[in-house]
PDB file of the backbone (N, CA, C, O) and the ligand in Angstrom, with CONECT records:
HET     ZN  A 101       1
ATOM      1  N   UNK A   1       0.842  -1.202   0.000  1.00  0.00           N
ATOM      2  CA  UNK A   1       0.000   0.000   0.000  1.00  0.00           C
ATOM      3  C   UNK A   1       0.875   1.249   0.000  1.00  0.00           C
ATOM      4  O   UNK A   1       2.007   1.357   0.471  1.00  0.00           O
ATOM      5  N   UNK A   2       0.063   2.266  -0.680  1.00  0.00           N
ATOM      6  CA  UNK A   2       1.232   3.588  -0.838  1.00  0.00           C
ATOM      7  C   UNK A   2       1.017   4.557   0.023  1.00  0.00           C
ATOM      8  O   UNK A   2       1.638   5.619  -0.005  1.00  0.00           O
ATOM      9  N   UNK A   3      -0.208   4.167   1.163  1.00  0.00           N
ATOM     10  CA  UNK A   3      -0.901   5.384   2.298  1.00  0.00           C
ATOM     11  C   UNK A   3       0.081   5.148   3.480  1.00  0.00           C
ATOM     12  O   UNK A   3       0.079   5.980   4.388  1.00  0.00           O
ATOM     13  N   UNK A   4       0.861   4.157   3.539  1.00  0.00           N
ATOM     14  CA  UNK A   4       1.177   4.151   4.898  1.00  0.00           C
ATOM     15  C   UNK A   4       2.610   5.076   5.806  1.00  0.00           C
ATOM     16  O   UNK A   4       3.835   4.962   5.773  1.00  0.00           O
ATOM     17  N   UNK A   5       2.063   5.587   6.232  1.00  0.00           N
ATOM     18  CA  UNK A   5       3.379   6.784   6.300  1.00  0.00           C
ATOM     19  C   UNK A   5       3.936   6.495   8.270  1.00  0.00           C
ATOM     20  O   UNK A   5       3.267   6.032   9.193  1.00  0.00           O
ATOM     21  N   UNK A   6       5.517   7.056   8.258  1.00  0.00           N
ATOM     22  CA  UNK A   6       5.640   6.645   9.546  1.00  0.00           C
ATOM     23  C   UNK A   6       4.993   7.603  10.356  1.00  0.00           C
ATOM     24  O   UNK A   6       4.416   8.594   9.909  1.00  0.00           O
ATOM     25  N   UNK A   7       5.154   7.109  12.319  1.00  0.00           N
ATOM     26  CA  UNK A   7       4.055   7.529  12.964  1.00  0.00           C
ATOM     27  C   UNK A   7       4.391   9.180  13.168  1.00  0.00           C
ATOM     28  O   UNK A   7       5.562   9.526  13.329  1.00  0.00           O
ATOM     29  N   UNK A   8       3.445  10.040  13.154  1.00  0.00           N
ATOM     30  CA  UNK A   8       3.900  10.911  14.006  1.00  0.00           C
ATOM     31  C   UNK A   8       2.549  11.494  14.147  1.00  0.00           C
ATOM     32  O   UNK A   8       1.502  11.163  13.591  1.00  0.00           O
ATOM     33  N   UNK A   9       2.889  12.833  15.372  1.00  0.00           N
ATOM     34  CA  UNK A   9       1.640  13.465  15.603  1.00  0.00           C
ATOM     35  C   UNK A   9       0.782  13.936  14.388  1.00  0.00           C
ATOM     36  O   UNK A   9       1.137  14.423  13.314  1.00  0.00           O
ATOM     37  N   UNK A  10      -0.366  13.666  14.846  1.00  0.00           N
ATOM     38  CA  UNK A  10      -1.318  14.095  13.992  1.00  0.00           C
ATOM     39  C   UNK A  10      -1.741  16.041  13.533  1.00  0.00           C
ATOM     40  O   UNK A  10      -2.274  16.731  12.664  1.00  0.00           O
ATOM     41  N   UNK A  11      -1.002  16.129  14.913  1.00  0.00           N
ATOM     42  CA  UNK A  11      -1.337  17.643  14.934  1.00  0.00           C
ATOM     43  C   UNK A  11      -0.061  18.842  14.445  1.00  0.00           C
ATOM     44  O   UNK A  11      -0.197  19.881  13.800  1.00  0.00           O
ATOM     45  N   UNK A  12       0.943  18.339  14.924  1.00  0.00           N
ATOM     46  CA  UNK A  12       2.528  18.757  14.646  1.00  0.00           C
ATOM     47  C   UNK A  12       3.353  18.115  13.797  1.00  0.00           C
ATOM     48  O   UNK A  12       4.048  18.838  13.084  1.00  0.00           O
ATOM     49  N   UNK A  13       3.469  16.867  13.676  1.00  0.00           N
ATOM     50  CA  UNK A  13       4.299  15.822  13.043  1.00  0.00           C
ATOM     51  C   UNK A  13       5.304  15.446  14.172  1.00  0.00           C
ATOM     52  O   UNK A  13       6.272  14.756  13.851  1.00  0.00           O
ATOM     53  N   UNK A  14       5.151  15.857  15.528  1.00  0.00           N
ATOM     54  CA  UNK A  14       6.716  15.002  16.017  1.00  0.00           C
ATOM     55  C   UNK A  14       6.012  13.909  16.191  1.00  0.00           C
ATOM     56  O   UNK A  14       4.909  13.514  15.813  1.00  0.00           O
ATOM     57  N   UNK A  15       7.066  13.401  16.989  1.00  0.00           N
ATOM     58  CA  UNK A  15       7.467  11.583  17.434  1.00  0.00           C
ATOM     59  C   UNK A  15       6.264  11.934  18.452  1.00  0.00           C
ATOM     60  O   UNK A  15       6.123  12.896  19.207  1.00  0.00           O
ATOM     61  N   UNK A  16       5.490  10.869  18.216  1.00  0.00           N
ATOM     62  CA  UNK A  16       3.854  10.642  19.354  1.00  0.00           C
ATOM     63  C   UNK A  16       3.951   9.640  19.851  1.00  0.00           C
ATOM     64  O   UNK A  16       4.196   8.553  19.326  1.00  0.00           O
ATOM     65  N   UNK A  17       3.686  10.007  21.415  1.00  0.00           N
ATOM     66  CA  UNK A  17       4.151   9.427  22.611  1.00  0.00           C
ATOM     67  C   UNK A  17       2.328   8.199  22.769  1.00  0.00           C
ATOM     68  O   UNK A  17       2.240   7.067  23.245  1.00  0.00           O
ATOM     69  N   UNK A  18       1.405   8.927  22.262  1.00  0.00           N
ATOM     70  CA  UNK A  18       0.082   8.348  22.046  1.00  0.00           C
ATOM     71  C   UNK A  18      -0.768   7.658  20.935  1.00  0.00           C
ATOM     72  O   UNK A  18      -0.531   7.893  19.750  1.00  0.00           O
ATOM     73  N   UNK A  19      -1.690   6.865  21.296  1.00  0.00           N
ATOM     74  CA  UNK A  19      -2.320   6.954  19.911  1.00  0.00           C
ATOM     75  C   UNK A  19      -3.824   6.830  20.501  1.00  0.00           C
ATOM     76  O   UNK A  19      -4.169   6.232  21.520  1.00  0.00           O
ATOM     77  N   UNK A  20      -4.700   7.624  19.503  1.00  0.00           N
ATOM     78  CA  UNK A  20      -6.012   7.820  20.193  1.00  0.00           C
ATOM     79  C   UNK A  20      -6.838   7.683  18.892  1.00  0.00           C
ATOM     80  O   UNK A  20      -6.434   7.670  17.729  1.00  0.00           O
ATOM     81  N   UNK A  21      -8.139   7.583  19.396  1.00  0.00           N
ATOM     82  CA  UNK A  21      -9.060   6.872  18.039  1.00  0.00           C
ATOM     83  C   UNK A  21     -10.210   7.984  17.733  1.00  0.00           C
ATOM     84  O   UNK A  21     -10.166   8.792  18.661  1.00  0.00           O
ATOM     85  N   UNK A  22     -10.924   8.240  17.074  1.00  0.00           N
ATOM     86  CA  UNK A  22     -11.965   9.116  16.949  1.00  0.00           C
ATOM     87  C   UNK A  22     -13.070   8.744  16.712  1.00  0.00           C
ATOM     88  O   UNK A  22     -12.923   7.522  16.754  1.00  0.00           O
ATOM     89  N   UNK A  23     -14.087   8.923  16.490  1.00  0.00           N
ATOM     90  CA  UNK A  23     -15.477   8.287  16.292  1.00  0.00           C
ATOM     91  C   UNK A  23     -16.733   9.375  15.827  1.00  0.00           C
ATOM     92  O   UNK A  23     -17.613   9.945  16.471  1.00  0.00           O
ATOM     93  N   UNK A  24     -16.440   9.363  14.711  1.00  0.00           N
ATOM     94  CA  UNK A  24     -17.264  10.356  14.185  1.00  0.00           C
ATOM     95  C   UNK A  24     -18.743   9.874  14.547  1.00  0.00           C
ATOM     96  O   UNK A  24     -18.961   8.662  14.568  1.00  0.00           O
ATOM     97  N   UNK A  25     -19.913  10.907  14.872  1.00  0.00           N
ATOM     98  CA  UNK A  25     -21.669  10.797  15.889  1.00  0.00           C
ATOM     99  C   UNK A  25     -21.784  10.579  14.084  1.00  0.00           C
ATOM    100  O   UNK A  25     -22.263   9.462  13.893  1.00  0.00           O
ATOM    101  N   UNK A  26     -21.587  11.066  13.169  1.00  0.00           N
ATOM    102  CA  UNK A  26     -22.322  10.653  11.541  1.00  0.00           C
ATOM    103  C   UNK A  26     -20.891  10.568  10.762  1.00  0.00           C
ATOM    104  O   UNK A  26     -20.015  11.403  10.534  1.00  0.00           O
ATOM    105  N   UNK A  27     -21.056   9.112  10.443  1.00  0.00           N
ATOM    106  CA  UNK A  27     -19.907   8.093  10.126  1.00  0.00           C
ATOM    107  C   UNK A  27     -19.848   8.655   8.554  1.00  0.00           C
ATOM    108  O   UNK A  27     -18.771   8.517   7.974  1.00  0.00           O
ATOM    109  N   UNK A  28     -21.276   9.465   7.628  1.00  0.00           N
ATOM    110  CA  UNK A  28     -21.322   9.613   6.790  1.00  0.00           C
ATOM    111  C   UNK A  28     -20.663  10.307   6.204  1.00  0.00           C
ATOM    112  O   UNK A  28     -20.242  10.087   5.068  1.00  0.00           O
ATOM    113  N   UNK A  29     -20.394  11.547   7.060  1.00  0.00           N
ATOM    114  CA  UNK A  29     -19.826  12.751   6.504  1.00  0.00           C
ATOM    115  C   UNK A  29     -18.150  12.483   6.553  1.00  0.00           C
ATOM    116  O   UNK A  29     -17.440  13.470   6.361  1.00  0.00           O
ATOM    117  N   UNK A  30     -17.447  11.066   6.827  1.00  0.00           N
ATOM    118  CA  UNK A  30     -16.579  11.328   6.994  1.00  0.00           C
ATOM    119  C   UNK A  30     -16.001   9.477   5.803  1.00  0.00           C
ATOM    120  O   UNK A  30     -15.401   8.449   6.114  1.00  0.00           O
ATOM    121  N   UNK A  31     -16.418   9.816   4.934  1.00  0.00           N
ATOM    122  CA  UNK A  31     -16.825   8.806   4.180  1.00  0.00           C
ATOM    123  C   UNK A  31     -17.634   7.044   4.483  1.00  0.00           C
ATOM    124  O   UNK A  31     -17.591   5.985   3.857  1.00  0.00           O
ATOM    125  N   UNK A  32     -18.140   7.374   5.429  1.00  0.00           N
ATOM    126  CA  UNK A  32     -18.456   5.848   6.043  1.00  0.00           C
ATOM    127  C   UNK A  32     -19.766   5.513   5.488  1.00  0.00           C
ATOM    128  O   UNK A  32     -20.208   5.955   4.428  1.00  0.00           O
ATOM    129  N   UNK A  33     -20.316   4.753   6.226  1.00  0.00           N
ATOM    130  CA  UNK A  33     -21.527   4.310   5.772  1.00  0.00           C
ATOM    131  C   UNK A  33     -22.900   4.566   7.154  1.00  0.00           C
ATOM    132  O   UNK A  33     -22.872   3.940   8.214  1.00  0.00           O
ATOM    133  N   UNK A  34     -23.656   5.282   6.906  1.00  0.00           N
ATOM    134  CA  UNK A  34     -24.707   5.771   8.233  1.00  0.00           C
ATOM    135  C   UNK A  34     -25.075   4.549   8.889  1.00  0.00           C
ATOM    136  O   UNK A  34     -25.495   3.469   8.472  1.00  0.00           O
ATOM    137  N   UNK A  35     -24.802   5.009  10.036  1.00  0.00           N
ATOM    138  CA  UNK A  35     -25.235   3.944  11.056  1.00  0.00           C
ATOM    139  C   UNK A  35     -24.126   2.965  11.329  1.00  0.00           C
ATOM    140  O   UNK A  35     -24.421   2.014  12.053  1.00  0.00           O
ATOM    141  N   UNK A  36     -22.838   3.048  10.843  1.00  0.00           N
ATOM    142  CA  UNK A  36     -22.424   2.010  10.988  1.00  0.00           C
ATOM    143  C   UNK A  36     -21.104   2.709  11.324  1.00  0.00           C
ATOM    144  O   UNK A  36     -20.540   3.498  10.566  1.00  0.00           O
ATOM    145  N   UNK A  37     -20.545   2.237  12.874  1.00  0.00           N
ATOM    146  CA  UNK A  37     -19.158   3.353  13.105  1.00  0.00           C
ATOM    147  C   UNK A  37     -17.796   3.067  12.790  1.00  0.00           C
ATOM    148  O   UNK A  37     -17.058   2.102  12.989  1.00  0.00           O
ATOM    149  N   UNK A  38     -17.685   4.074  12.293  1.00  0.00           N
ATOM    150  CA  UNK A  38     -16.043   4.172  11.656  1.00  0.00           C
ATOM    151  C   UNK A  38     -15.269   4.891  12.760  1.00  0.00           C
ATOM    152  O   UNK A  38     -15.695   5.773  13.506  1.00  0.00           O
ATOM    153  N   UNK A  39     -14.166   4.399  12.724  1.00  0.00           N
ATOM    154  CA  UNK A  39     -12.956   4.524  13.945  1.00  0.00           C
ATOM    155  C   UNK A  39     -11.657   4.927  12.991  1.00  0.00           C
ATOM    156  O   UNK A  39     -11.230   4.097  12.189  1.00  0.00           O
ATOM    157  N   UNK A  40     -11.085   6.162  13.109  1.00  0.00           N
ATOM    158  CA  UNK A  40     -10.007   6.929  12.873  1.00  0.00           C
ATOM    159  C   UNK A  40      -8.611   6.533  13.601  1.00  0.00           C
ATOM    160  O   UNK A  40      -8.094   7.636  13.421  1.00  0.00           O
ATOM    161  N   UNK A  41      -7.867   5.993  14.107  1.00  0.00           N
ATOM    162  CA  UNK A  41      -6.635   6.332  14.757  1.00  0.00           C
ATOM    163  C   UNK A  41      -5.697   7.154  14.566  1.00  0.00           C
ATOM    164  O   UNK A  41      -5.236   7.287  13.433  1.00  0.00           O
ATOM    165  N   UNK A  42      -5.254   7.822  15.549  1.00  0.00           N
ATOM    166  CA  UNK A  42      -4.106   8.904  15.471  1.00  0.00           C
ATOM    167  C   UNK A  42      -3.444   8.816  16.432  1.00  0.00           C
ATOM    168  O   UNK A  42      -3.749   8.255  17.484  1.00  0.00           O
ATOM    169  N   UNK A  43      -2.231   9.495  16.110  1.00  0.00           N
ATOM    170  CA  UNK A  43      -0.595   9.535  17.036  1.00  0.00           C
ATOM    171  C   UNK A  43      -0.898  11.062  17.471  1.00  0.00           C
ATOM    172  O   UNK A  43      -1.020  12.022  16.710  1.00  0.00           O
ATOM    173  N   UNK A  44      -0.985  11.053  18.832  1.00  0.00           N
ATOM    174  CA  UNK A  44      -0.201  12.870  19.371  1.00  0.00           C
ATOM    175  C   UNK A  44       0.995  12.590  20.206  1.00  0.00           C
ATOM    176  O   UNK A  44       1.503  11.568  20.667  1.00  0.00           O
ATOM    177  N   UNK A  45       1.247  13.774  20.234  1.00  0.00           N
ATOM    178  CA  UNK A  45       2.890  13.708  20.737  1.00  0.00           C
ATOM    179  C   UNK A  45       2.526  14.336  22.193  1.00  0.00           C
ATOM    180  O   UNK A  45       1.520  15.042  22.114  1.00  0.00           O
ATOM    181  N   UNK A  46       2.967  14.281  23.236  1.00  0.00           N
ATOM    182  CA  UNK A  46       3.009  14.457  24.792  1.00  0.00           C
ATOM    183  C   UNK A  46       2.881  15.832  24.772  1.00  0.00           C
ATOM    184  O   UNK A  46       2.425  16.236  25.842  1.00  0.00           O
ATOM    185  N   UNK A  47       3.150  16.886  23.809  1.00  0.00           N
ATOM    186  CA  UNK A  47       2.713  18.199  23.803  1.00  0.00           C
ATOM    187  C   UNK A  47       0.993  18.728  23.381  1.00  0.00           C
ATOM    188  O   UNK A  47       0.478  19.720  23.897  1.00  0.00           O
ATOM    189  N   UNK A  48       0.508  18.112  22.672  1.00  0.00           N
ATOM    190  CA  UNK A  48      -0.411  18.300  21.896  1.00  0.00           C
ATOM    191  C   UNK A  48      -1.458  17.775  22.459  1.00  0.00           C
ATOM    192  O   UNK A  48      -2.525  18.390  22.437  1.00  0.00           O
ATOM    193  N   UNK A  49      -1.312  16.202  23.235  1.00  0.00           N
ATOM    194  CA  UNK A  49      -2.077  15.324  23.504  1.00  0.00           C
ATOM    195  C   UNK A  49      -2.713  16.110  25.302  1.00  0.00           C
ATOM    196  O   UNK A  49      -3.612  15.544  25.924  1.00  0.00           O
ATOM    197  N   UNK A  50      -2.204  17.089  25.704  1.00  0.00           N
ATOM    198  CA  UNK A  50      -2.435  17.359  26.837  1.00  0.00           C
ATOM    199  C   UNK A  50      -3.631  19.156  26.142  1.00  0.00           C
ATOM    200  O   UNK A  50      -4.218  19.597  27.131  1.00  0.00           O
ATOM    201  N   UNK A  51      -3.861  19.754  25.247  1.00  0.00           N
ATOM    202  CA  UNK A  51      -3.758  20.810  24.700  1.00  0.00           C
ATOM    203  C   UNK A  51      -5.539  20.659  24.842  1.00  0.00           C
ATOM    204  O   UNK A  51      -6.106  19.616  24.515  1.00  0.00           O
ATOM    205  N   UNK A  52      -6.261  21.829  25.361  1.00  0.00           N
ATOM    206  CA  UNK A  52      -7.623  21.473  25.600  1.00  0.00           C
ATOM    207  C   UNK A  52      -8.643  21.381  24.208  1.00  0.00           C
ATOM    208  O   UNK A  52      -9.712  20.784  24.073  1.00  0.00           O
ATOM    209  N   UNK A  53      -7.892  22.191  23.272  1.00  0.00           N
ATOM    210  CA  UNK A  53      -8.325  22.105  21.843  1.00  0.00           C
ATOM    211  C   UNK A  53      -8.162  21.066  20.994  1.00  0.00           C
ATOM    212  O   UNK A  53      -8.769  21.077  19.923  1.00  0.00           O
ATOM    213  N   UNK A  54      -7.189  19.845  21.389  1.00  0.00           N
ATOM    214  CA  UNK A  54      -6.368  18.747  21.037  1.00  0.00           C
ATOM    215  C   UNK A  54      -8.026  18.474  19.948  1.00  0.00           C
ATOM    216  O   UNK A  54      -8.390  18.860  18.837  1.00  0.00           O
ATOM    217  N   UNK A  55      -8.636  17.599  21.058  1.00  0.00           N
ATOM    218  CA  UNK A  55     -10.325  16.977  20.394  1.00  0.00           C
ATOM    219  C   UNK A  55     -10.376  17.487  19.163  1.00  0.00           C
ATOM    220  O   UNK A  55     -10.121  16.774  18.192  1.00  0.00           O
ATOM    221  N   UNK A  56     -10.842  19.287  18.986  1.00  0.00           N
ATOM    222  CA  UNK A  56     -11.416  20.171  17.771  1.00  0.00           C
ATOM    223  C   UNK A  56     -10.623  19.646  16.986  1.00  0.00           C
ATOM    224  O   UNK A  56     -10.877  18.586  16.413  1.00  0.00           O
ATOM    225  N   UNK A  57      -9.439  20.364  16.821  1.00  0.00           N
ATOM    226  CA  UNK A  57      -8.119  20.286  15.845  1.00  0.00           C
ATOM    227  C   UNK A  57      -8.291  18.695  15.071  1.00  0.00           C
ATOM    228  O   UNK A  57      -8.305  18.462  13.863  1.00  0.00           O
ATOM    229  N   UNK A  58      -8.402  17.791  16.138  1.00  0.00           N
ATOM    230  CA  UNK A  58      -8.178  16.346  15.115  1.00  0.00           C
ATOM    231  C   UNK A  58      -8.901  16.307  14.432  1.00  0.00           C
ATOM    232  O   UNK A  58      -8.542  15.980  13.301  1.00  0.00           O
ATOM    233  N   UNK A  59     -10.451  16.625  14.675  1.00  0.00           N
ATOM    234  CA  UNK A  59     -11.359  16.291  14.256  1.00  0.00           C
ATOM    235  C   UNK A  59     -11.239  17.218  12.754  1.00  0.00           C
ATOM    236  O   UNK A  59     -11.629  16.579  11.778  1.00  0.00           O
ATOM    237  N   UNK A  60     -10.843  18.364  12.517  1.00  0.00           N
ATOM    238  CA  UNK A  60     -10.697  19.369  11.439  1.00  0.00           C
ATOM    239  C   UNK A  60      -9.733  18.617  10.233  1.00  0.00           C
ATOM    240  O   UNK A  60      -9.916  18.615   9.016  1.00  0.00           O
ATOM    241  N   UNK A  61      -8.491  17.896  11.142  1.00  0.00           N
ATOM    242  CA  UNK A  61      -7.642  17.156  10.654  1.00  0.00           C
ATOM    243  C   UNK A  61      -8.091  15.903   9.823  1.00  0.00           C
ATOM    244  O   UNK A  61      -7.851  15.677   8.637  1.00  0.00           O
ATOM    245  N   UNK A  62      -8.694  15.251  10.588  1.00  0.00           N
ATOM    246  CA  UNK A  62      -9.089  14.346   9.745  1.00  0.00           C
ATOM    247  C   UNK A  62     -10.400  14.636   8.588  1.00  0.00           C
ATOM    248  O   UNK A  62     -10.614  13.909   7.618  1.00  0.00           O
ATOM    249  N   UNK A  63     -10.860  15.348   8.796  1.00  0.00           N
ATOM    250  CA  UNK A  63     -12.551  15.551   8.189  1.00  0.00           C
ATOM    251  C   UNK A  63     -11.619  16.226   6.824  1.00  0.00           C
ATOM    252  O   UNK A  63     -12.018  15.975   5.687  1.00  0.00           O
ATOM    253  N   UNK A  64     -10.233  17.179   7.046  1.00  0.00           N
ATOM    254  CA  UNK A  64      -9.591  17.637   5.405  1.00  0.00           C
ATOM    255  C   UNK A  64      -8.986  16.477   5.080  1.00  0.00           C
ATOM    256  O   UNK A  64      -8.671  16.584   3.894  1.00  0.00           O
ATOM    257  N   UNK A  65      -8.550  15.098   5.628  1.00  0.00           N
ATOM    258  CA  UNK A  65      -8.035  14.211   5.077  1.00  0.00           C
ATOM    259  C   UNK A  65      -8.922  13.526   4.403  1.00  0.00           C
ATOM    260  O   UNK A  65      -8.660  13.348   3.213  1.00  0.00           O
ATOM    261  N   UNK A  66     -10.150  12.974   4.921  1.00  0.00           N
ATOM    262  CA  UNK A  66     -11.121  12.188   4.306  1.00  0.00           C
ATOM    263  C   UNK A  66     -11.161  13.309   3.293  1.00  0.00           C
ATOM    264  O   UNK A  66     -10.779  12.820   2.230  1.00  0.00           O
ATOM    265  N   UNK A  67     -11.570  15.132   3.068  1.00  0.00           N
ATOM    266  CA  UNK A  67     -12.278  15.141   2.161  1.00  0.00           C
ATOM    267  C   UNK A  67     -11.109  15.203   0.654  1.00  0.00           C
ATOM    268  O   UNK A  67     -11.502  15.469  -0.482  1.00  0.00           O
ATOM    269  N   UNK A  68      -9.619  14.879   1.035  1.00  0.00           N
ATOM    270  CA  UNK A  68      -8.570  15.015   0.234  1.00  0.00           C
ATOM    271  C   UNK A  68      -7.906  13.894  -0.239  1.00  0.00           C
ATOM    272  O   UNK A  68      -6.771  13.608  -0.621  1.00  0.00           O
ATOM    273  N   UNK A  69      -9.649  13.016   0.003  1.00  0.00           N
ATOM    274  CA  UNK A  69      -8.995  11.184  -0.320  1.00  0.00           C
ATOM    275  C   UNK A  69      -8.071  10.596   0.165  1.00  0.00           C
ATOM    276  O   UNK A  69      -7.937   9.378   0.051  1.00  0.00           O
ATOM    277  N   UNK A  70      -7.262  11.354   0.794  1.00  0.00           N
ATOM    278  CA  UNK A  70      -6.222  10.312   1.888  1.00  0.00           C
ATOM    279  C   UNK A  70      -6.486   9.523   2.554  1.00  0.00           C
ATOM    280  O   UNK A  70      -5.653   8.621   2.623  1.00  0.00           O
ATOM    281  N   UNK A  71      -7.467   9.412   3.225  1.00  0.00           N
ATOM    282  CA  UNK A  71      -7.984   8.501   4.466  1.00  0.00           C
ATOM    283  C   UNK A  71      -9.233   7.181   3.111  1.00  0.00           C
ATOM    284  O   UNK A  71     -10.141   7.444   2.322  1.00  0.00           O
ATOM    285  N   UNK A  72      -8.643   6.049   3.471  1.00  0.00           N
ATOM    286  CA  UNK A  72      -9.010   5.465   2.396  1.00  0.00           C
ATOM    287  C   UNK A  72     -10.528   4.586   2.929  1.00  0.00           C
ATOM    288  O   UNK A  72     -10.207   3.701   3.722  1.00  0.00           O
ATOM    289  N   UNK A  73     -12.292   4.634   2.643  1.00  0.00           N
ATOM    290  CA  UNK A  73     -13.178   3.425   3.270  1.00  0.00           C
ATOM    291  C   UNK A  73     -12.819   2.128   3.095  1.00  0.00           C
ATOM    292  O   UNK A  73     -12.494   1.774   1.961  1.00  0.00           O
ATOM    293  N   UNK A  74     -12.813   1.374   3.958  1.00  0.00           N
ATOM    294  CA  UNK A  74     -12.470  -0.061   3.640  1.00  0.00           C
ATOM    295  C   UNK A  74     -13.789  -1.022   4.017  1.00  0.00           C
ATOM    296  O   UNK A  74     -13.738  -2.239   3.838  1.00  0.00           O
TER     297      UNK A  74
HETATM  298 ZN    ZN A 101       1.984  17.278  18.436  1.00  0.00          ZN2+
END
């Protein structure tokens, strides 16, 4: 596969000390299928992962990845 890139924060790019999952409430808008939940994983790094905005930001992050075809439905 040509998506797989090494780990780093999702939010910065350093070396991520975490990895945390997301769960979009409408699986649709984030290419899935309604009703049925799709799970995201991501790396933050020990700076980011403590940051009270951390949540928003990923969620922005991933929602421009899905809509930039990177994030692939399986
Ligand atoms: Zn970071």
């Amino acid at each position: 596969m040509t998506n797989q890139s090494p780990a780093s924060c999702l939010l910065c790019g350093a070396p991520p000390v975490a990895i945390g999952a997301f769960m979009p409430e409408r699986p649709e808008d984030f290419g899935g299928i309604p009703g049925k939940t799709r799970i995201f994983r991501y790396y933050l790094c020990s700076s980011c992962q403590g940051k009270p905005d951390a949540q928003d930001r990923i969620e922005k992050v991933i929602r421009a990845e899905v809509a930039g075809g990177v994030a692939h439905a399986s």
